[in-house]
C-alpha positions in Angstrom: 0.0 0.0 0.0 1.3 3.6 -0.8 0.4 7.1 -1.3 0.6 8.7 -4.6 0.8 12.5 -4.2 0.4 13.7 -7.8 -0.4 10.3 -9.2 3.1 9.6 -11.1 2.5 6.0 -10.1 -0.9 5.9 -10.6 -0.4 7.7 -14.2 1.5 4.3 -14.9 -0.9 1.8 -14.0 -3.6 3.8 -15.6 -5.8 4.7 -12.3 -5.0 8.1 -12.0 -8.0 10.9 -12.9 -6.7 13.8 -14.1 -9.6 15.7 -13.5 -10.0 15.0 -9.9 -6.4 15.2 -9.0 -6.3 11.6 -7.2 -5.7 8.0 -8.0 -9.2 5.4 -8.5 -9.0 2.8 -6.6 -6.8 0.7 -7.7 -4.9 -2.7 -6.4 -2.1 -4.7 -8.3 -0.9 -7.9 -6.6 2.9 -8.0 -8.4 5.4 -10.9 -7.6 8.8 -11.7 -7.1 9.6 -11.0 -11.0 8.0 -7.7 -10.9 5.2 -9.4 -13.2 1.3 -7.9 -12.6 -0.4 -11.2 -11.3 -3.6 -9.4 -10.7 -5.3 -6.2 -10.6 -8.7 -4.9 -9.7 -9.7 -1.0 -10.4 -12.9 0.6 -9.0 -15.2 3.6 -8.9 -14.8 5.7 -5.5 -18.3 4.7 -4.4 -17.2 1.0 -4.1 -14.7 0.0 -1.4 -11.9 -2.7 -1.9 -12.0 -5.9 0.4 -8.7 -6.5 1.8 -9.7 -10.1 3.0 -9.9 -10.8 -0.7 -6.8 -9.5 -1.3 -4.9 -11.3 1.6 -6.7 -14.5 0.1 -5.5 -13.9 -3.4 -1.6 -12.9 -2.0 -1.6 -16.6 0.1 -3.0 -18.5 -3.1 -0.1 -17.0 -5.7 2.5 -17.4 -2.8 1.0 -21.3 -2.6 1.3 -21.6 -6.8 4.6 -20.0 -6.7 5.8 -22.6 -4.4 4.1 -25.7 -5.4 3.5 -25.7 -9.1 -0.3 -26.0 -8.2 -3.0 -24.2 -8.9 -6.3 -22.8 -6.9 -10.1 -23.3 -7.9 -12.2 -20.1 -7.2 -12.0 -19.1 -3.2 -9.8 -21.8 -2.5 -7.9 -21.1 1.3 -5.1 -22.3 2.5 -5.3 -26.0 3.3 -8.2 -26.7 0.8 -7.8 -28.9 -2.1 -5.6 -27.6 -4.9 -5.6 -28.7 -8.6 -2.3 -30.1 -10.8 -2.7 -28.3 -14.1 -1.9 -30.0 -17.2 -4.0 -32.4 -20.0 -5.8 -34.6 -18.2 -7.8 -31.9 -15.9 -8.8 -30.1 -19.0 -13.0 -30.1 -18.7 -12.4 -32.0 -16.3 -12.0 -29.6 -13.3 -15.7 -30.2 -11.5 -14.9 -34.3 -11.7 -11.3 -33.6 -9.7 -12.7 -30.7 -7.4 -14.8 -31.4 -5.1 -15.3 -28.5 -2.4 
């Protein structure tokens, strides 16, 4: 989390209104590599839920580490998925929640 007096960073990301003088709100989960892994942008009237965002910050550290991946609202310690060929339409058979 950060400020952005004059919205330089938020001029990068493409969340910054130049006509109100302040950043949307904006969130961008980036990893390790400096890649984007996620990003959500909303109107002011509309607050953010940092639960989520804790939530989706636990599942990339998880796919970073195992190779994994995680089936919509997946928490640590629930059942994970193995990507590859054999899963393909086959997700709902594998994943039971």
């Amino acid at each position: 989390m950060l400020s952005d007096a004059g919205g330089k960073i938020g001029t990068i990301y493409g969340v910054y209104n130049d006509a109100a003088g302040v950043d949307i709100r904006g969130r961008f989960i980036i990893d390790p590599d400096f890649v984007i892994r996620a990003m959500e942008v909303l109107t002011p009237e509309v607050g953010r839920n940092p639960n989520e965002l804790i939530r989706q910050i636990k599942a990339f550290q998880h796919v970073q580490k195992t190779g994994e991946v995680t089936p919509s609202g997946w928490e640590p310690g629930e059942v994970t998925l193995t990507p590859g060929p054999a899963l393909v339409g086959k997700v709902w058979e594998v994943w039971k929640p």
